[in-house]
GUBA-237179 format. One record per residue (C-alpha): residue number from 1; x, y, z; residue in three letters. Coordinates in nm, 3 decimals. Each point is the difference from the previous one (the first is absolute). Layout:
<kekols>
[kekol NUM,[X,Y,Z],'ala']
...
</kekols>
This chain:
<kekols>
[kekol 1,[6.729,6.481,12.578],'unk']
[kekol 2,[0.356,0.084,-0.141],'unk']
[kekol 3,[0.094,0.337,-0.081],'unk']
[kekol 4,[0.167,0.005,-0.357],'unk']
[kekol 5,[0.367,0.058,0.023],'unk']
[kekol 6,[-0.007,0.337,-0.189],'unk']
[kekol 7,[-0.250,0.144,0.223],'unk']
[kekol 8,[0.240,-0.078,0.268],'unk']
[kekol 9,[0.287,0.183,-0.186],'unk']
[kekol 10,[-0.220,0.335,-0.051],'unk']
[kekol 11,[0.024,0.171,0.326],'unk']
[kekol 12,[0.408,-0.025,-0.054],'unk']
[kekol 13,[-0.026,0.111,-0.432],'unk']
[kekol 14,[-0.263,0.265,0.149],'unk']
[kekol 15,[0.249,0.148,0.279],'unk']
[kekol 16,[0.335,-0.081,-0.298],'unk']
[kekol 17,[-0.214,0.243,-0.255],'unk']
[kekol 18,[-0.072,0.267,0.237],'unk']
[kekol 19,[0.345,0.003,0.143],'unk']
[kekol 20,[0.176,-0.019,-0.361],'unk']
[kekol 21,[-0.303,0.253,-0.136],'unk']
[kekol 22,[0.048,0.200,0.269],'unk']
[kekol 23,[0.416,0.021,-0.010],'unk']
[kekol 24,[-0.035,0.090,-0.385],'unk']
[kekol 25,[-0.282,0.217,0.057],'unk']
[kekol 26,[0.132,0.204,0.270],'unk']
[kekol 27,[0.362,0.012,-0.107],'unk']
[kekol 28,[-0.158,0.263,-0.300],'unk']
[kekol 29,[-0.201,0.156,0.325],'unk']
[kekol 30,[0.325,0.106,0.211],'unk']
[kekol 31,[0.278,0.057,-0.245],'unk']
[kekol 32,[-0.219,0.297,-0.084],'unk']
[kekol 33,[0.002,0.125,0.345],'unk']
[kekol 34,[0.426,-0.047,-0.021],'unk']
[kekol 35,[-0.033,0.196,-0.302],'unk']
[kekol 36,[-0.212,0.224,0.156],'unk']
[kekol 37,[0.232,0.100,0.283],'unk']
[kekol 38,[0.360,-0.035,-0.177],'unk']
[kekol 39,[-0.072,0.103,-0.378],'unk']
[kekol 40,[-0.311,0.142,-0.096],'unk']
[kekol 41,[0.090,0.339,0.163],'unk']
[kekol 42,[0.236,0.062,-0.267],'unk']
[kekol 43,[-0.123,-0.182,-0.259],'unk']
[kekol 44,[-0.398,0.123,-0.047],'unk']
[kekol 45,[-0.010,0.347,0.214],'unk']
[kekol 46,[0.183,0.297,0.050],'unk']
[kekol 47,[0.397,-0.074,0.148],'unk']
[kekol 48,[0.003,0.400,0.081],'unk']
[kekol 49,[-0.217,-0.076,0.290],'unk']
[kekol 50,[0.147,-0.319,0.176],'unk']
[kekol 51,[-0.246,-0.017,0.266],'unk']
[kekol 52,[-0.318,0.078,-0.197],'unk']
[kekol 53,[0.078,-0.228,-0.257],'unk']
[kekol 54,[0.039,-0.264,0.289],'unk']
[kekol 55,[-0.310,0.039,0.149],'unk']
[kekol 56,[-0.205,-0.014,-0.365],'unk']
[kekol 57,[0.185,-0.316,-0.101],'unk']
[kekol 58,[-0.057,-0.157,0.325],'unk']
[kekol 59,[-0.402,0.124,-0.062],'unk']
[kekol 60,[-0.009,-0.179,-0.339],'unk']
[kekol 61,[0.086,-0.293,0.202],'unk']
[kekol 62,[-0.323,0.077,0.232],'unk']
[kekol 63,[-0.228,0.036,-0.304],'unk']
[kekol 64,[-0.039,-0.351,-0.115],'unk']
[kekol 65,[-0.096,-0.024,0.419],'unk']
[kekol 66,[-0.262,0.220,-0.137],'unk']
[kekol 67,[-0.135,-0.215,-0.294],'unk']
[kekol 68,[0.002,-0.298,0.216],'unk']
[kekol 69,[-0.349,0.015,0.112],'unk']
[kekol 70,[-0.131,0.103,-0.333],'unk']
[kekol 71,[0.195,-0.344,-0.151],'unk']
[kekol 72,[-0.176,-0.209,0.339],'unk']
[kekol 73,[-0.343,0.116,-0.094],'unk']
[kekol 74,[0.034,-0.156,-0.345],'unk']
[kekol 75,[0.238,-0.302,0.112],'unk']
[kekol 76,[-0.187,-0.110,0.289],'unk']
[kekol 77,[-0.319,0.053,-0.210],'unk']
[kekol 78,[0.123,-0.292,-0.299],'unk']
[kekol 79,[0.164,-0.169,0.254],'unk']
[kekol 80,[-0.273,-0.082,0.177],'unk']
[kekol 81,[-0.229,-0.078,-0.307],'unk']
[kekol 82,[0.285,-0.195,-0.278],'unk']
[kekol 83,[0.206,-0.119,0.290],'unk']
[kekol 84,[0.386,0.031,0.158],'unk']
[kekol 85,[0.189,-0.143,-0.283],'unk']
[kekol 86,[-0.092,0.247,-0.272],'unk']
[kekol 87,[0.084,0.277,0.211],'unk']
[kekol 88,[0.330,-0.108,0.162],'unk']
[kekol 89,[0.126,-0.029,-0.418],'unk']
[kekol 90,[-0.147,0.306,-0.102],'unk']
[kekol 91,[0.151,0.200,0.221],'unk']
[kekol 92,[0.342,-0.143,-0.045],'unk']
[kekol 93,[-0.030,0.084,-0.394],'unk']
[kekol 94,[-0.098,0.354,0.120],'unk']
[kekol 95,[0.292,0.042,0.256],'unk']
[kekol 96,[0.247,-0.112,-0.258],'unk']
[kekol 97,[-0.102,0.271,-0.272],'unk']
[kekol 98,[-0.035,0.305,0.226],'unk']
[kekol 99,[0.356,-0.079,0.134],'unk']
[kekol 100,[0.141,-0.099,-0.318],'unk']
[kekol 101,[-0.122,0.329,-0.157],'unk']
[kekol 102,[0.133,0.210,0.300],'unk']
[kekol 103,[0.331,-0.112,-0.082],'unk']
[kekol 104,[-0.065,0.144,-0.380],'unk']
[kekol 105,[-0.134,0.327,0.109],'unk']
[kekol 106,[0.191,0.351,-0.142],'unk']
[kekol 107,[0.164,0.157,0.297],'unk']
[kekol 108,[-0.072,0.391,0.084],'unk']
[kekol 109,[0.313,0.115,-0.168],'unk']
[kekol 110,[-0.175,-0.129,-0.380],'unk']
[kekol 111,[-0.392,0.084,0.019],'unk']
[kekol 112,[-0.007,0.241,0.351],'unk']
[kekol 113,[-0.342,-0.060,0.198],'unk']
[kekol 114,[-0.123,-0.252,-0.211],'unk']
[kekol 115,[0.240,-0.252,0.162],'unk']
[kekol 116,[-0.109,0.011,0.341],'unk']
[kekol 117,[-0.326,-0.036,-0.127],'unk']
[kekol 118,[0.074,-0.312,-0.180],'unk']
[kekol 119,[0.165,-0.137,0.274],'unk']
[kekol 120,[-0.357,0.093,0.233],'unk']
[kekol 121,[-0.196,-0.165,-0.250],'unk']
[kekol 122,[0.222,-0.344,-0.022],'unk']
[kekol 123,[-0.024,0.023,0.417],'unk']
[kekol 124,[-0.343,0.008,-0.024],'unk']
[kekol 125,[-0.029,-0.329,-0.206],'unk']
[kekol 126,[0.218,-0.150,0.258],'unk']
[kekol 127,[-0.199,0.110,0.267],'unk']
[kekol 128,[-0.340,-0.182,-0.147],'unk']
[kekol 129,[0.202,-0.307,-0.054],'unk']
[kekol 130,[0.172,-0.031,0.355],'unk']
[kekol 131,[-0.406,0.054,0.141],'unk']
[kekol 132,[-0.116,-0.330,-0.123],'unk']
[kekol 133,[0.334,-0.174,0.048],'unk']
[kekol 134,[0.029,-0.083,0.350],'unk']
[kekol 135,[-0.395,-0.048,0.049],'unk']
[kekol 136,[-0.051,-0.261,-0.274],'unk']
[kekol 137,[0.383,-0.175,0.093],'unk']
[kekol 138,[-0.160,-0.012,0.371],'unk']
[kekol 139,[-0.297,-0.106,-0.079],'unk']
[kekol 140,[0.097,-0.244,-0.204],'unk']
[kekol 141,[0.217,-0.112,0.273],'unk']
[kekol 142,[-0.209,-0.021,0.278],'unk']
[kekol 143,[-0.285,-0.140,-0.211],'unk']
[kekol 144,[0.245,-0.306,-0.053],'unk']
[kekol 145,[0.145,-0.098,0.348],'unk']
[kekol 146,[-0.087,-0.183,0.220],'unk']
[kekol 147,[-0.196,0.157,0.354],'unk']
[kekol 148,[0.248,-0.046,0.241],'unk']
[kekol 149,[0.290,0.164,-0.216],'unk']
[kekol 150,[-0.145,0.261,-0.151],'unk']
[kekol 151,[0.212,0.247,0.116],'unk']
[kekol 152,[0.328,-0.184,-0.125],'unk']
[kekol 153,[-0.137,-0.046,-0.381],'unk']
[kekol 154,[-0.107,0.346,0.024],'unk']
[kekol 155,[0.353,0.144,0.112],'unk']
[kekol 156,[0.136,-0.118,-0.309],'unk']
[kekol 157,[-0.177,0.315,-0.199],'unk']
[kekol 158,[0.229,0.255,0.209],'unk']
[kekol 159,[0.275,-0.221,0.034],'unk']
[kekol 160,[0.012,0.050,-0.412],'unk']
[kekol 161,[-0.050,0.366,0.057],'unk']
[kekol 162,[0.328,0.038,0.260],'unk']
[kekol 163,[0.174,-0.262,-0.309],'unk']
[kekol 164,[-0.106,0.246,-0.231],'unk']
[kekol 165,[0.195,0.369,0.191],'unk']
[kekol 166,[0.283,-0.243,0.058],'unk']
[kekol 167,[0.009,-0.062,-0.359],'unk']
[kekol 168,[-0.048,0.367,-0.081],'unk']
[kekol 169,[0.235,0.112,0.219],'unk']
[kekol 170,[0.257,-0.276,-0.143],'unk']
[kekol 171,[-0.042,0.121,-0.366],'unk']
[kekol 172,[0.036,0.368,0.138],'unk']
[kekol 173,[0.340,-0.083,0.182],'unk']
[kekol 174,[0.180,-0.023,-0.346],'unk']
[kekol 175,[-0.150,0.271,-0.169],'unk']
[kekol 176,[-0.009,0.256,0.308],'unk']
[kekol 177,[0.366,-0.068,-0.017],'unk']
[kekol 178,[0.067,0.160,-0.336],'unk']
[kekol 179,[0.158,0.281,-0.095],'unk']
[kekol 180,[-0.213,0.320,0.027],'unk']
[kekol 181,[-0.052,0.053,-0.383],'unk']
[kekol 182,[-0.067,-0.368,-0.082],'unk']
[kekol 183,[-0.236,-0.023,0.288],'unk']
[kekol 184,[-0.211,0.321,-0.103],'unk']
[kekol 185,[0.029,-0.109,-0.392],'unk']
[kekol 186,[-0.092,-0.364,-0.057],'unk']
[kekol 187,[0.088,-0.219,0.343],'unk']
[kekol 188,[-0.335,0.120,0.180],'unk']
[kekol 189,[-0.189,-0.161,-0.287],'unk']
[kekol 190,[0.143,-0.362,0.007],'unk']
[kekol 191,[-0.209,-0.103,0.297],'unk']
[kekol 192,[-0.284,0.100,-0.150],'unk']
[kekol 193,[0.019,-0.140,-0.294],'unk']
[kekol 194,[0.083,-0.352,0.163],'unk']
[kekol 195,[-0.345,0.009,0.087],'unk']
[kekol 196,[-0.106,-0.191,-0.335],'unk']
[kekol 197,[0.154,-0.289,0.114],'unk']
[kekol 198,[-0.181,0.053,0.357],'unk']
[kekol 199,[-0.324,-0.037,-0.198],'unk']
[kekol 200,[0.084,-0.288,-0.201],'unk']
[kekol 201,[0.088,-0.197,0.256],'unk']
[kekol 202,[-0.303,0.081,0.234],'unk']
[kekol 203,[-0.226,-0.092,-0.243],'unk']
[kekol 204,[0.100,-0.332,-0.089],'unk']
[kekol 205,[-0.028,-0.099,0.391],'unk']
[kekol 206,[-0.318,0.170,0.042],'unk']
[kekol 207,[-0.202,-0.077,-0.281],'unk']
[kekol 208,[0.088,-0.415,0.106],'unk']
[kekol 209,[-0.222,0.095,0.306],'unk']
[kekol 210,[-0.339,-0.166,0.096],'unk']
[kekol 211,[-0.239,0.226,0.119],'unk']
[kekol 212,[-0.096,-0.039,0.350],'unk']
[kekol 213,[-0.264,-0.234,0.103],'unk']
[kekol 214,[-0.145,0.243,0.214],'unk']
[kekol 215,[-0.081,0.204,-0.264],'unk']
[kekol 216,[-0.123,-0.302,-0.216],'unk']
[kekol 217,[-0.228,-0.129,0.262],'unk']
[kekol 218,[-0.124,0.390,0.101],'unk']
[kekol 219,[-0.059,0.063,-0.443],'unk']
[kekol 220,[-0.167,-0.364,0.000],'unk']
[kekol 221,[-0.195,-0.003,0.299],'unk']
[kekol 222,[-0.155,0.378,0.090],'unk']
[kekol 223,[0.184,0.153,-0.312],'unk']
[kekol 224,[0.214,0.311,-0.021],'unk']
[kekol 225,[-0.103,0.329,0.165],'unk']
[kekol 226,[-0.119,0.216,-0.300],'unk']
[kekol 227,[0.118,0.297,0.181],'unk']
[kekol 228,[0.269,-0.073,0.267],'unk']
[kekol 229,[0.076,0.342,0.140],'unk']
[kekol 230,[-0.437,0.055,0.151],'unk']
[kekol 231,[-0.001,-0.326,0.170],'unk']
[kekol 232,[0.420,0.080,0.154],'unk']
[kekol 233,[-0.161,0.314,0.116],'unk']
[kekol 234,[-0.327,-0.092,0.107],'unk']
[kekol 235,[0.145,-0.320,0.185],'unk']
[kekol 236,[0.366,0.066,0.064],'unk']
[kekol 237,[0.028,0.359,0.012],'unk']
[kekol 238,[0.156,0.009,0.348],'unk']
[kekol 239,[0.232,-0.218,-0.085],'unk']
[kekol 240,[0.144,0.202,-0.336],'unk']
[kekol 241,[0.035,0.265,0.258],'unk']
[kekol 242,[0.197,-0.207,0.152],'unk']
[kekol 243,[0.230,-0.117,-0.232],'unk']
[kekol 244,[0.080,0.361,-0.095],'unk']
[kekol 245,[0.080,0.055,0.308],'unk']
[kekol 246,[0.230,-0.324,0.000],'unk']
[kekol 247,[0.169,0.094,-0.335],'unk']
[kekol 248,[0.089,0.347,0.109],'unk']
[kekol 249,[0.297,-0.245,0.170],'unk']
[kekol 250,[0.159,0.005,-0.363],'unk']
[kekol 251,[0.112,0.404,0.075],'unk']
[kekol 252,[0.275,-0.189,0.221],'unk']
[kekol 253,[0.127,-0.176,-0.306],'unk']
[kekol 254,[-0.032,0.306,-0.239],'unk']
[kekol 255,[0.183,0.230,0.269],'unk']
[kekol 256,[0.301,-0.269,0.011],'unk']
[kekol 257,[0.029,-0.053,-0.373],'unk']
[kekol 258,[-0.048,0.316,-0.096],'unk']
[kekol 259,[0.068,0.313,0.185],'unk']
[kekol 260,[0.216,-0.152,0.256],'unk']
[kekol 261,[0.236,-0.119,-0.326],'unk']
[kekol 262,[-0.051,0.328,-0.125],'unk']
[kekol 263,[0.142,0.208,0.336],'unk']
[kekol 264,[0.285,-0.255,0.032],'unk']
[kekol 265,[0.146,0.096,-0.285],'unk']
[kekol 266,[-0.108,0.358,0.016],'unk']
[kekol 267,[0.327,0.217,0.040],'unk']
[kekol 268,[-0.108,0.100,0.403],'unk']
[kekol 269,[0.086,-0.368,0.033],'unk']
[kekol 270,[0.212,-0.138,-0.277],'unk']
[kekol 271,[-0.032,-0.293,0.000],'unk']
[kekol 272,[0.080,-0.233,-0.342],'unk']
[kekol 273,[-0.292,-0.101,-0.200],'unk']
[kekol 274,[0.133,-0.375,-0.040],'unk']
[kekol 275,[0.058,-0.001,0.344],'unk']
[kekol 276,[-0.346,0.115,0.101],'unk']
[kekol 277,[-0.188,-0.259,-0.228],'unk']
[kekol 278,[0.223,-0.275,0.137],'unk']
[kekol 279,[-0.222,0.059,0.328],'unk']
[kekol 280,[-0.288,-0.034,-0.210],'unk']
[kekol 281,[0.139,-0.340,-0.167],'unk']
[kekol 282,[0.074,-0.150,0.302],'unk']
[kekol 283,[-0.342,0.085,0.213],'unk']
[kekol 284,[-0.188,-0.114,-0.260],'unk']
[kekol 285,[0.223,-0.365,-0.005],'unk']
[kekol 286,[-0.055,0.016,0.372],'unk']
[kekol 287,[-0.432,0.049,-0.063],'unk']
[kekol 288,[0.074,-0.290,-0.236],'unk']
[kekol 289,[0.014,-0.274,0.269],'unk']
[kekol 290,[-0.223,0.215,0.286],'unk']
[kekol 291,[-0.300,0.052,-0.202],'unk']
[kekol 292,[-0.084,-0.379,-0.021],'unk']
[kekol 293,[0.091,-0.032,0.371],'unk']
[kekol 294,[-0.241,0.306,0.148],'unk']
[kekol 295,[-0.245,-0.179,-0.232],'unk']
[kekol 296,[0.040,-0.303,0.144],'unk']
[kekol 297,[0.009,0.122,0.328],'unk']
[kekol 298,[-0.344,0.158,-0.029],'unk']
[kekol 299,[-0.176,-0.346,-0.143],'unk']
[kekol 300,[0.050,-0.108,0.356],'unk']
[kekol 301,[-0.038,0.329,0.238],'unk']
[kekol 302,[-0.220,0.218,-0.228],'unk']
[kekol 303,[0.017,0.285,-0.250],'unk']
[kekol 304,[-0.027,0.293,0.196],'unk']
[kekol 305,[0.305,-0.071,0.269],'unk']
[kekol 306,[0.238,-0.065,-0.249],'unk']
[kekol 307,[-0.111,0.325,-0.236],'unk']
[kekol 308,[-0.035,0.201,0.337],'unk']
[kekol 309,[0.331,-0.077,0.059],'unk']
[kekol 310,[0.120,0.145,-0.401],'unk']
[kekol 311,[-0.186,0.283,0.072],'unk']
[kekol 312,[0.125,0.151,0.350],'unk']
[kekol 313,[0.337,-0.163,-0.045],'unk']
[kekol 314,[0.049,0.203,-0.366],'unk']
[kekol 315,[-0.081,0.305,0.219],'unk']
[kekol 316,[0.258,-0.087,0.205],'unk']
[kekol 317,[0.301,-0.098,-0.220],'unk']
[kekol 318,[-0.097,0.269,-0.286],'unk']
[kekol 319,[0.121,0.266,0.259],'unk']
[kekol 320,[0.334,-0.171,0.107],'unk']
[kekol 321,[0.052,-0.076,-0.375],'unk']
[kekol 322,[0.002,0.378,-0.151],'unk']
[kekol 323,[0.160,0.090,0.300],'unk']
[kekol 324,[0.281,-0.229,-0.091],'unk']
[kekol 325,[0.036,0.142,-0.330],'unk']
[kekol 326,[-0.035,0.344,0.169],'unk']
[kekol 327,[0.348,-0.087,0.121],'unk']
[kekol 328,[0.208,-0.105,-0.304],'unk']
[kekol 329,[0.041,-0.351,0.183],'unk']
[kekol 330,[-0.037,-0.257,-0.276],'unk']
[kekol 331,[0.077,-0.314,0.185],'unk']
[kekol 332,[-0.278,0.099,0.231],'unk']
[kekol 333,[-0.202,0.100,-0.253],'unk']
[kekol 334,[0.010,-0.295,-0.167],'unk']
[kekol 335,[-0.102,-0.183,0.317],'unk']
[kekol 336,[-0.267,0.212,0.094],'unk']
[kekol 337,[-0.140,-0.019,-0.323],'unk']
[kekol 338,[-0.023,-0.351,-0.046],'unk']
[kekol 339,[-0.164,-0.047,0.327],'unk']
[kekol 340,[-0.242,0.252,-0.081],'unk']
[kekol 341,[-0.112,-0.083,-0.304],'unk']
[kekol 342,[0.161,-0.390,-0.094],'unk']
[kekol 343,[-0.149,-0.106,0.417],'unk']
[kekol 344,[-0.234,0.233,0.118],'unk']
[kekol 345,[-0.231,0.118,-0.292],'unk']
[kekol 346,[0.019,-0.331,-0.127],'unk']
[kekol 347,[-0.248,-0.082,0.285],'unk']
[kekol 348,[-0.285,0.188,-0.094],'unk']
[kekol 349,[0.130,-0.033,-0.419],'unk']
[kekol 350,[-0.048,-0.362,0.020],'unk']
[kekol 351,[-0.339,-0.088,0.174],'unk']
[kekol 352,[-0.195,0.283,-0.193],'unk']
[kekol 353,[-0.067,-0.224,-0.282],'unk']
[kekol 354,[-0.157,-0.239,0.175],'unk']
[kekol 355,[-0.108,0.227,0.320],'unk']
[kekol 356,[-0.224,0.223,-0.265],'unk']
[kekol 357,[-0.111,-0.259,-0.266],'unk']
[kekol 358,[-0.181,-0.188,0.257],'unk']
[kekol 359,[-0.202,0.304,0.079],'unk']
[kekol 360,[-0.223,-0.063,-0.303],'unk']
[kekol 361,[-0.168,-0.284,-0.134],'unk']
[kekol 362,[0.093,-0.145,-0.363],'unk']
[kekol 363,[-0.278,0.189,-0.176],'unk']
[kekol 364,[0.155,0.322,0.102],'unk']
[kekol 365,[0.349,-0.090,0.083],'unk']
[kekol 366,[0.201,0.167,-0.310],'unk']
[kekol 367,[-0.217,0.328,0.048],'unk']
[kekol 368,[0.084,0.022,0.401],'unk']
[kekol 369,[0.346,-0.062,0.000],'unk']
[kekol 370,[0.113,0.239,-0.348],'unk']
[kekol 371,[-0.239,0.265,0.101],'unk']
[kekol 372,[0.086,-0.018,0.368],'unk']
[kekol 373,[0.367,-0.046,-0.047],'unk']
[kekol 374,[0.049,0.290,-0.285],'unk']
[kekol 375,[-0.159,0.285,0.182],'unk']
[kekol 376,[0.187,-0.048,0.293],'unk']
[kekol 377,[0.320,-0.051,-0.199],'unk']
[kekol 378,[-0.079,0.316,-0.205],'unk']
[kekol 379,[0.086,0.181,0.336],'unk']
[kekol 380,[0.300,-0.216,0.006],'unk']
[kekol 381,[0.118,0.133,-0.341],'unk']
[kekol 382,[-0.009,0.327,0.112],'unk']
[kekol 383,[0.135,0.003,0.308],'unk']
[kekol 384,[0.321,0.030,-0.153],'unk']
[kekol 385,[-0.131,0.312,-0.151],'unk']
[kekol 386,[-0.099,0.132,0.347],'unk']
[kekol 387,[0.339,-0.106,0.141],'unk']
[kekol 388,[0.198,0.184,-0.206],'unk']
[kekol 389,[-0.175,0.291,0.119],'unk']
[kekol 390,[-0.001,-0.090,0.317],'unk']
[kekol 391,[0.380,-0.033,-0.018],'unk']
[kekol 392,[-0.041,0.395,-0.041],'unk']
[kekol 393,[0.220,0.187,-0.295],'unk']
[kekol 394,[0.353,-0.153,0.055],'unk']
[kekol 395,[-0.226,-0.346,0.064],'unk']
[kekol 396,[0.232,-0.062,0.337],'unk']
[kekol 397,[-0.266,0.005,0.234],'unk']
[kekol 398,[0.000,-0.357,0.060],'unk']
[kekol 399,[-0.190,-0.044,0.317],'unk']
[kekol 400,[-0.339,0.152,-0.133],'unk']
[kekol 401,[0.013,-0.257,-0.287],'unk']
[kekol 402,[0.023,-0.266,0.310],'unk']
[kekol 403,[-0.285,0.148,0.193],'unk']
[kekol 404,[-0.213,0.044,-0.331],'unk']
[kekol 405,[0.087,-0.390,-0.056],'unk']
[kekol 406,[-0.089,-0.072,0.336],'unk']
[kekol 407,[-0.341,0.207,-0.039],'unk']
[kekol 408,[-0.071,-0.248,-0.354],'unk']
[kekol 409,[0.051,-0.322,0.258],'unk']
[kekol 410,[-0.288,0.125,0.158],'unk']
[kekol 411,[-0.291,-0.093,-0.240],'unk']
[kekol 412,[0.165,-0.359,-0.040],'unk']
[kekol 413,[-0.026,-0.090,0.355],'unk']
[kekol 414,[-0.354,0.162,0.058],'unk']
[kekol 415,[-0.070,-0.253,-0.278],'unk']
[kekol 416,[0.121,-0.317,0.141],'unk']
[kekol 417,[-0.146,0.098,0.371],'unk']
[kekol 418,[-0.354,0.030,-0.144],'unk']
[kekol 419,[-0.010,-0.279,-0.249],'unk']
[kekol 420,[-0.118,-0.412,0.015],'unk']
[kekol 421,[0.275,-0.270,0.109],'unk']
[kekol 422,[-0.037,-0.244,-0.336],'unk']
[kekol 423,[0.278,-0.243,0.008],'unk']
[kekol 424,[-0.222,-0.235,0.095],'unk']
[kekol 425,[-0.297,0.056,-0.209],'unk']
[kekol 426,[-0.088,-0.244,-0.261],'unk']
[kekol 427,[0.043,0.128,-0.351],'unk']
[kekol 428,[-0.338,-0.065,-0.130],'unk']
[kekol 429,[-0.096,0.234,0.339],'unk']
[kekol 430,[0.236,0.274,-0.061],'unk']
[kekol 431,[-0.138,0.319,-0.066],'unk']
[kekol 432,[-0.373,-0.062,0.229],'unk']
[kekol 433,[-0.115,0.126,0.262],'unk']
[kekol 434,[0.042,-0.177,0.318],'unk']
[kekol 435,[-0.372,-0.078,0.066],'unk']
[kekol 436,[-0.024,-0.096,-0.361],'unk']
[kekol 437,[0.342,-0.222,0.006],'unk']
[kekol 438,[-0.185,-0.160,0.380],'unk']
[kekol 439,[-0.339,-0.087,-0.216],'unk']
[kekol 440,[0.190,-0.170,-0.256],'unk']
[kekol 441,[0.203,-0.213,0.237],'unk']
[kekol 442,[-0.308,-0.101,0.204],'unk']
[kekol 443,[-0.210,-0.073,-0.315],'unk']
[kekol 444,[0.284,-0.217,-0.134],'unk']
[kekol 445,[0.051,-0.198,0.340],'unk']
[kekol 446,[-0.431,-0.084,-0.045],'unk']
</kekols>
């Protein structure tokens, strides 16, 4: 029997949406966190205390970490019953407004406390967004490839999330370049305001989306879990520990985008801010093209080598790479940091799509990997917090941020030594349990 030609074309619109959904969605995500570390000091707490009003800007990044599970309870929920497609445009639309509003918000100087609060509150919204995003685009993803490149189809979610910091950091270059007064007054806002235009656009591809036909033939056949989160935890609950142990791997990318931007350009270095995000730019164009090939790599030796590798390498090269910025060297900075974070972390960033979705079976897929994914994220968010006071009062102690990195590595690999090899699984198996996957085989072969 033919396949018709558009079903053939889904697993390739599936992995375009999630990689254009998740550029657009995460490009609101991370120009935050530049905003976090080079403006919102000044702009929404107290400049009389440079280093205090570091450390709460860099926590208002950490709080939408925070609201992340809450969102995944409710996203993974509806995902799970009305499907991927629904989810992966509603929380573009929701993405769009919080950041556009941020960009409106009265600064500290014109309403006092009630601006930081504002700015909390839009963080938050952002937060429940990004917890549904990357489940639903991964799911929706994995649901549509074929078995024996999963992992490739799947890459293209965080591929889109490494295209969305480079264009962050892009838009940032310009306006971080700005005189001090124009930058502080009005040139903070324009990237946040551009994010109308991110929403627009990531609707009209998403909403031209089938829904999977794993989730079709699951609603058709057996029908949709009435209450997804009992049956992840009475059936999967070892593996959401898991996969919060996995996503605590994130802290590595939140430590590099984040507070290591933020000490760089810290006067006990002095380094230039444009300078400093040009490393970002030009890791994440590097994690561009190595995402897809880790991916690829682990459809043929396996999930857990190639994220084993992300995870003890980023140990590694997170040391050498604040060390290098330690010394004022920006060419080797610049190296350091794109082999750390564009080569290295790229490893583990691009088989966890794939690596944790196949954990769970269709029914509960959504819940496992949002719910899984957020809370160990949520310690990702605010590890910058706990960095930057780490870092101690002049936040120059570099080396105790490493080792604190280091320790977060620790969880990730725990969870790859412990968990099932799945590359080779077939989809409608992923997600049972081995003597229940063997039974199925044998009654098939009678």
């Amino acid at each position: 029997m033919s396949v018709p030609a558009e079903a053939v074309g889904q697993p390739k619109k599936a992995a375009t949406a999630a990689w254009i959904g998740s550029a657009l969605e995460y490009y609101d995500f991370f120009i935050y966190g530049s905003a976090a570390a080079l403006i919102f000091p000044k702009v929404f707490f107290d400049e009389s205390d440079p280093a205090t009003a570091t450390l709460l800007s860099l926590a208002t990044f950490g709080v939408a970490y925070a609201a992340r599970p809450v969102g995944a309870l409710f996203m993974g929920h509806f995902g799970d019953r009305v499907g991927r497609k629904r989810i992966m445009v509603f929380t573009l639309i929701l993405m769009g407004l919080s950041t556009f509003l941020i960009g409106c918000l009265p600064t500290r100087h014109q309403v006092g406390t009630l601006a930081p609060v504002l700015l909390v509150l839009c963080r938050v919204l952002q937060g429940i967004s990004a917890a549904g995003e990357q489940a639903s685009a991964n799911s929706m993803s994995l649901e549509h490839a074929p078995p024996h490149r999963r992992g490739f189809f799947t890459s293209f979610t965080l591929s889109g999330t490494q295209g969305g910091q480079l264009l962050a950091t892009l838009v940032f270059l310009p306006v971080a370049s700005l005189p001090e007064d124009q930058l502080l007054s009005w040139g903070w806002r324009v990237p946040f305001w551009l994010s109308v235009a991110v929403a627009v656009v990531g609707f009209v591809i998403r909403r031209k989306l089938d829904e999977t036909p794993a989730f079709e033939r699951q609603a058709a056949s057996a029908g949709v879990v009435k209450l997804p989160l009992a049956v992840l935890l009475r059936e999967h609950w070892a593996d959401v520990l898991r996969v919060i142990g996995g996503a605590v791997i994130a802290s590595v990318s939140t430590i590099f985008t984040v507070w290591a931007l933020a000490y760089a350009t810290s006067d006990a270095v002095g380094m230039s801010r444009s300078s400093m995000l040009w490393v970002g730019a030009l890791a994440n164009l590097v994690a561009l093209g190595a995402i897809p090939l880790w991916a690829t790599l682990s459809d043929r030796v396996g999930r857990r080598p190639v994220f084993l590798i992300g995870a003890v390498g980023s140990a590694v090269t997170m040391f050498l790479y604040l060390w290098a910025i330690s010394t004022g060297n920006y060419p080797l900075t610049l190296l350091l940091g794109i082999v750390a974070f564009g080569v290295v972390y790229s490893a583990a960033n691009g088989v966890w799509p794939s690596f944790y979705g196949e954990m769970f079976s269709t029914r509960v897929r959504l819940s496992g990997m949002a719910i899984g994914t957020q809370i160990g994220f949520a310690v990702a968010g605010f590890a910058v917090t706990f960095a930057a006071r780490i870092a101690g009062p002049d936040g120059t102690d570099w080396s105790s941020v490493a080792l604190f990195t280091a320790a977060l590595c620790v969880p990730p690999v725990i969870a790859a030594l412990t968990a099932r090899e799945t590359h080779k699984v077939a989809t409608e198996d992923l997600g049972a349990r081995p003597r229940a996957e063997a039974a199925r085989k044998e009654t098939v072969t009678a």
